[in-house]
C-alpha positions in Angstrom: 0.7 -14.2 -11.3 -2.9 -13.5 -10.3 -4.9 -11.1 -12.5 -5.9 -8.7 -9.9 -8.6 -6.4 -9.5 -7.0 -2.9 -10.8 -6.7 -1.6 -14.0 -4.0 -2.8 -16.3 -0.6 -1.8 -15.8 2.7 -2.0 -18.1 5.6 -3.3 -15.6 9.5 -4.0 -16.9 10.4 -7.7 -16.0 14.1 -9.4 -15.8 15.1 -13.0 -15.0 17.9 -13.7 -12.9 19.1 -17.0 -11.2 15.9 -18.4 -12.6 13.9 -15.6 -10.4 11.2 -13.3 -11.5 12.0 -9.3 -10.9 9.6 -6.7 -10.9 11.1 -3.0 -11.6 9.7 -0.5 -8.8 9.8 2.7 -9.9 9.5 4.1 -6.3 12.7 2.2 -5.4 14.1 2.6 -8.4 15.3 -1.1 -8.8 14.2 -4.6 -10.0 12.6 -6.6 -6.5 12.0 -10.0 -6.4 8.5 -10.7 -8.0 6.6 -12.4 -5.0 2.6 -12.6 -4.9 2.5 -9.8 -2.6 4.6 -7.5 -4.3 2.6 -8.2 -7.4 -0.1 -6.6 -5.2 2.0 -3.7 -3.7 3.2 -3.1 -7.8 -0.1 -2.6 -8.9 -1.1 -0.9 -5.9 1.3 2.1 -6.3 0.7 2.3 -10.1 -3.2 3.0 -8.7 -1.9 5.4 -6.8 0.1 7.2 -9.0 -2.1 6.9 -12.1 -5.4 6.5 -11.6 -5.4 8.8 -8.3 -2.9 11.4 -8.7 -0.5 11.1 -6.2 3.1 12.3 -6.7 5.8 9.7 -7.5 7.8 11.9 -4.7 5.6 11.7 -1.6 4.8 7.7 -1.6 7.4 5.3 0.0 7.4 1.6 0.0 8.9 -1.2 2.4 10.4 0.6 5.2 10.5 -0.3 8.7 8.8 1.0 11.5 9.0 1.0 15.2 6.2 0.3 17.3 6.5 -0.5 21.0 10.0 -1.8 20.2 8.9 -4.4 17.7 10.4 -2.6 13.8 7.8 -4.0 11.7 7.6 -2.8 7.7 4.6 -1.3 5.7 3.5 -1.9 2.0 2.9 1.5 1.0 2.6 4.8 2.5 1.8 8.6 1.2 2.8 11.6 2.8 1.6 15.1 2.8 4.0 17.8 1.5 4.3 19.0 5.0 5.6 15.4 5.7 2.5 14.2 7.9 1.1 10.6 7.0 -1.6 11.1 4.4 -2.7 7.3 3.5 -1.5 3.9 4.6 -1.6 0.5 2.8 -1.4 -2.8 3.9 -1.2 -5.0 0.8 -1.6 -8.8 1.3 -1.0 -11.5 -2.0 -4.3 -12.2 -3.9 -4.0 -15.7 -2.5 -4.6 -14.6 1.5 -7.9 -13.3 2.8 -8.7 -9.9 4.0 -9.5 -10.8 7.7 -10.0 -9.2 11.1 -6.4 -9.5 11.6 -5.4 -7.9 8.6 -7.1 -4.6 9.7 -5.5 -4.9 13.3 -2.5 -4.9 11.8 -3.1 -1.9 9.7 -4.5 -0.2 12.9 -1.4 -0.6 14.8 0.7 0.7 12.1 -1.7 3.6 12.2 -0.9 4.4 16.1 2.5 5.6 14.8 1.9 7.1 11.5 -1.3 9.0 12.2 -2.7 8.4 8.5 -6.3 10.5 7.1 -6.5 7.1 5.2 -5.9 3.2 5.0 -6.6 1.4 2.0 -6.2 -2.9 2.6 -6.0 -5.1 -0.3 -5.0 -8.7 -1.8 -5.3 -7.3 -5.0 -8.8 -8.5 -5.5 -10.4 -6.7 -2.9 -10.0 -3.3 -1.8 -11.4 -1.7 1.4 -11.0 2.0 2.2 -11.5 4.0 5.5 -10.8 7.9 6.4 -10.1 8.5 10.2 -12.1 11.1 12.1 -9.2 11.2 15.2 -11.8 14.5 16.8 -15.0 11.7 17.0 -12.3 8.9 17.5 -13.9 7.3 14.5 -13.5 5.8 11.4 -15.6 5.7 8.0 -15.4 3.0 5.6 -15.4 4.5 1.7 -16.5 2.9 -1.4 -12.9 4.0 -2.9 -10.3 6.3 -2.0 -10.5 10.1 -3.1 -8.2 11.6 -5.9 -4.9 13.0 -4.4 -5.6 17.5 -4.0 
């Protein structure tokens, strides 16, 4: 796997069938170790460790409806109060970030109402806060500790 741009994490590894397996510690299981959830892996590490955020209130890989398409997100965080506090879109290290990528994220966002959305590919990493009263958003140079 790529060496990505975060800081350097210890992960638990198992072969199986001749497969790579990642353990997630949010799922609580080994996952298949693709390129993109070597991203999403070291993504909720950063999360967790360099930012602060509790193990309890981030979720990974579930579906989500919007206009009757269920689509999935990478990573989320919620608020104790159970509002959407960040979003994540994580793409492998080998795909660009592009226009599309951020559309995507955006129409996520249109359900889950998230302060924040951090994209990545594991080498880059852009962060925006949402201003929903201006109807605007603000691209950061990273994403604030967890308060």
């Amino acid at each position: 796997m790529h060496t990505l741009n975060f800081p350097r994490y210890s992960f638990r590894f198992k072969n199986s069938e001749n497969k790579v397996a990642v353990f997630d510690e949010l799922r609580k299981k080994f996952v298949l170790l693709t390129p993109e959830e070597w991203v999403r892996q070291h993504v909720v590490h950063f999360l967790i460790q360099e930012k602060k955020f509790p193990k309890s209130l981030l979720n990974v890989e579930k579906q989500l409806k919007i206009h009757d398409l269920i689509k999935r997100y990478d990573v989320i965080a919620y608020r104790p109060d159970g509002s959407t506090h960040l979003v994540v879109e994580c793409k492998a290290a080998s795909v660009p970030i592009t226009q599309e990528t951020f559309d995507q994220i955006a129409r996520y966002n249109l359900a889950l109402k998230a302060t924040y959305l951090m994209v990545t590919n594991g080498l880059q990493h852009y962060f925006c806060q949402l201003d929903y009263a201006a109807e605007k958003y603000h691209f950061l140079t990273d994403l604030p500790e967890w308060t």
